[in-house]
C-alpha positions, -999 to 999 in steps of 0.1 A, spaced: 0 0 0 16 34 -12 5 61 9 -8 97 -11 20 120 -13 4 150 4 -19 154 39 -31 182 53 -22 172 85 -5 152 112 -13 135 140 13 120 165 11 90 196 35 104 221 51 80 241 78 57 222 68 84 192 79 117 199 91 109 237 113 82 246 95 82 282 105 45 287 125 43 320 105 67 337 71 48 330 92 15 339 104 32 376 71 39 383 56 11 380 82 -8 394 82 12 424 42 -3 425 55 -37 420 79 -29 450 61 -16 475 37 -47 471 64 -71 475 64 -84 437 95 -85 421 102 -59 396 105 -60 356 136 -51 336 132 -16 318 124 -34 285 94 -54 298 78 -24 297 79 -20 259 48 -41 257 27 -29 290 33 5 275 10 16 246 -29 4 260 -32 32 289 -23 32 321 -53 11 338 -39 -16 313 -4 -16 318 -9 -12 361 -26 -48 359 -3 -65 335 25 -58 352 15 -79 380 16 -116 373 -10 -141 365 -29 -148 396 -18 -117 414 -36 -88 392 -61 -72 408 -94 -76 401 -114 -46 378 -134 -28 403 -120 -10 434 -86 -29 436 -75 -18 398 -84 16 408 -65 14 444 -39 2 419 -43 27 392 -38 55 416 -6 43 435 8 44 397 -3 78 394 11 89 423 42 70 411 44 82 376 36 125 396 73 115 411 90 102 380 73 113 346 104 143 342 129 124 353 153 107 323 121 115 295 131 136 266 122 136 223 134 115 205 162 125 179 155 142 150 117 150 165 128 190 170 136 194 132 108 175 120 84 195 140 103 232 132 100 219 93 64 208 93 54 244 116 77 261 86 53 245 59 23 252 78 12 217 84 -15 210 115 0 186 138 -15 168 171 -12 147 196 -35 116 203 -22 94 234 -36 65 256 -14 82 284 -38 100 314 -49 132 293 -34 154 322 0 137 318 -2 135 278 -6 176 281 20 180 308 44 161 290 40 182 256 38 213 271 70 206 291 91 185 264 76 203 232 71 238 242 85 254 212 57 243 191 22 250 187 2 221 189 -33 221 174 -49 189 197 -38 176 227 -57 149 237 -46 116 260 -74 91 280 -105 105 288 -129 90 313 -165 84 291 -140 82 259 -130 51 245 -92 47 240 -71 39 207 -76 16 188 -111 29 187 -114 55 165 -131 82 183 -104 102 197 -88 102 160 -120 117 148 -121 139 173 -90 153 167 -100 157 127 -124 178 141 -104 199 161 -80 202 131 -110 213 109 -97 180 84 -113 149 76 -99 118 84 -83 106 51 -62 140 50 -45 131 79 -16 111 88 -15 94 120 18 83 134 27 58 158 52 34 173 33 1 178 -2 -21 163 -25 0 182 -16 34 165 -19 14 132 -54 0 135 -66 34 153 -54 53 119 -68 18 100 -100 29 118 -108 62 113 -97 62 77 -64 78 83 -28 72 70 -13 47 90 25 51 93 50 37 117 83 45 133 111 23 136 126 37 167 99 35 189 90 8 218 74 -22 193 90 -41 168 87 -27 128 73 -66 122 46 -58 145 34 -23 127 37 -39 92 12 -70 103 -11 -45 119 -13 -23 83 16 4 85 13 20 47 46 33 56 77 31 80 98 60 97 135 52 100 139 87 109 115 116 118 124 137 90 113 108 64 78 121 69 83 154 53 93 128 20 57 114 30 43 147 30 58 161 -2 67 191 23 103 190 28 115 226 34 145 236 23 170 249 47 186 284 38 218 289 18 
């Protein structure tokens, strides 16, 4: 599947796209595992806890026979990670490389860009406005309460919305399968990113029309590659 050349816009998944927030999501939930008495998981476990929200990843990283139950314990749960990840979220994350230029370029050729996350929404804005303050971002929007999360589409449309786009002008770019089938969903471009926390084998089998070895091969995507100054 060959992507169009040109979108109007551009909508990213944060963590493991444009943040590399890996160890500090991996301290904190450790430090839940911890103070339970569980033993921990190396930093890399967390590559596939991370990606389904945070009421997801706080149960899986307990193991089989020890998660707690949905109800009141996951929620007991989900709020000692919170607390956890209010300590640690600033700690070691920062952008990936090569994320600063491709977002100066696309602002320089007027493109929309956004943020769509299964992180907390209070967190996913946090984390832009403090790692990716020298950009104006059109949507922010991480996990909702009353809104379902990616890969259901309606967050994506949402964002279209916001953007004043419709879906199939928009890219939507993302690091593992659930960013693919959300874009698959809402009728969006689906591209991956090969630096991110999943596999590329995992993005292609979920749909990618197109994989990122480094940021600035979206502006090829784009047809908006600006040209630096002589």
């Amino acid at each position: 599947m060959n992507p169009p050349s040109v979108k109007k816009a551009v909508i990213f998944d944060l963590d493991g796209t444009l943040l590399d927030t890996l160890q500090d999501l991996a301290d904190s939930g450790n430090a839940v595992l911890a103070a339970r008495g569980f033993p921990v998981h190396p930093v890399d476990d967390y590559r596939t806890f991370i990606g389904n929200g945070m009421l997801n990843l706080v149960r899986d990283i307990f193991p089989l026979g020890y998660r707690p139950a949905e109800g009141p314990e996951t929620e007991e749960m989900l709020l000692e990670y919170r607390a956890a990840y209010a300590r640690n979220w600033q700690n070691t994350t920062v952008p990936f490389p090569g994320i600063a230029e491709l977002l100066d370029e696309l602002t320089a050729a007027g493109v929309p860009i956004g943020v769509l996350s299964n992180k907390a929404h209070d967190f996913t804005v946090k984390c832009v406005e403090t790692f990716l303050p020298n950009w104006k971002w059109d949507v922010v929007l991480g996990a909702r309460d009353g809104i379902e999360r990616k890969p259901d589409p309606t967050g994506a449309f949402e964002a279209a919305e916001i953007l004043g786009i419709q879906p199939a002008d928009c890219y939507f770019v993302g690091d593992s399968d659930v960013d693919i089938m959300t874009a698959i969903n809402a009728g969006m471009v689906p591209v991956g990113v090969s630096w991110g926390f999943r596999p590329v084998s995992e993005l292609l089998e979920a749909g990618a029309a197109a994989i990122l070895t480094h940021p600035a091969d979206l502006l090829d995507l784009l047809g908006r590659r600006v040209e630096s100054p002589a």
